[in-house]
C-alpha positions in Angstrom: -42.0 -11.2 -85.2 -38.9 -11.0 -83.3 -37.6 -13.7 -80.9 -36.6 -12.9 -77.4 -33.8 -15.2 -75.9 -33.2 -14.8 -72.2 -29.5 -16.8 -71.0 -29.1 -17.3 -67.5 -26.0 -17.4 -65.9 -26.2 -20.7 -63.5 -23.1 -21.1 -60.5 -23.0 -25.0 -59.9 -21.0 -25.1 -56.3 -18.6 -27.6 -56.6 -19.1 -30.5 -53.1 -15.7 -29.6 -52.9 -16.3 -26.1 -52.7 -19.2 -26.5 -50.7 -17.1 -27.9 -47.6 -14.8 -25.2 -47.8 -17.8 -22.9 -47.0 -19.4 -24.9 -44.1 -15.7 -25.9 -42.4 -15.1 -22.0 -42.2 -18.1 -21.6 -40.7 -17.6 -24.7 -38.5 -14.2 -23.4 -37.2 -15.7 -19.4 -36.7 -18.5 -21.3 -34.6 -16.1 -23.3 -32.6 -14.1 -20.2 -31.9 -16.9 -18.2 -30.4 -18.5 -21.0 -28.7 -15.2 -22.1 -27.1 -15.1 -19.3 -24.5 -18.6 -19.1 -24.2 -18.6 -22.8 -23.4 -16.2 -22.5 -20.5 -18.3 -19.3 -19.1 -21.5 -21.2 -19.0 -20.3 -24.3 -17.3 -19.0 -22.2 -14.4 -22.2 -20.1 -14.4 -23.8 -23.4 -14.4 -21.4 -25.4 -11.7 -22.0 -22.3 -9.4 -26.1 -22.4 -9.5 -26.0 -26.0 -9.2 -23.6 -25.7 -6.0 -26.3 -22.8 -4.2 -29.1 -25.4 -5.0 -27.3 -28.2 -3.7 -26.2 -25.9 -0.4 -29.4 -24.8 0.3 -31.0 -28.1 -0.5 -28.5 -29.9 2.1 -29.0 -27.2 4.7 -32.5 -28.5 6.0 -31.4 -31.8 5.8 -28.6 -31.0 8.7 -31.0 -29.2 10.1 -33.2 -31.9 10.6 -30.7 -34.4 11.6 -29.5 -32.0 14.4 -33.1 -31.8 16.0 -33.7 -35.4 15.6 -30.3 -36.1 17.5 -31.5 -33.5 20.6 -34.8 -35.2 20.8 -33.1 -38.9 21.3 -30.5 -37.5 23.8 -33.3 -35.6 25.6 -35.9 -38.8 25.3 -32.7 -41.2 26.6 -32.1 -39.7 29.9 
């Protein structure tokens, strides 16, 4: 009977070693995400001043009948 011995080669990752990995991918995330970051606040800011524009526009539309109907009711 022969005997079969297997040997496995096992990489431990050093902690040390193990923050290099994830700060590289940290600072290749920042970098793409930095412009993109920028780009979607504008995009954002822009939507959220058309909403607020139409939004307001009824509003001063409203106030400028209600202040037609008073002068015309006054007199």
């Amino acid at each position: 009977m022969s005997v079969i011995t297997v040997k496995r080669t096992v990489i431990k990752r050093t902690p040390f070693r193990r923050s290099l990995v994830l700060r590289s991918f940290r600072g290749l995330t920042r970098s793409y995400f930095a412009s993109e970051k920028s780009w979607e606040f504008a995009i954002e800011a822009l939507l959220f001043a058309i909403i607020v524009a139409i939004s307001a526009w009824p509003i001063f539309a409203a106030a400028d009948a209600l202040n037609e109907f008073l002068q015309r009711t006054g007199s």
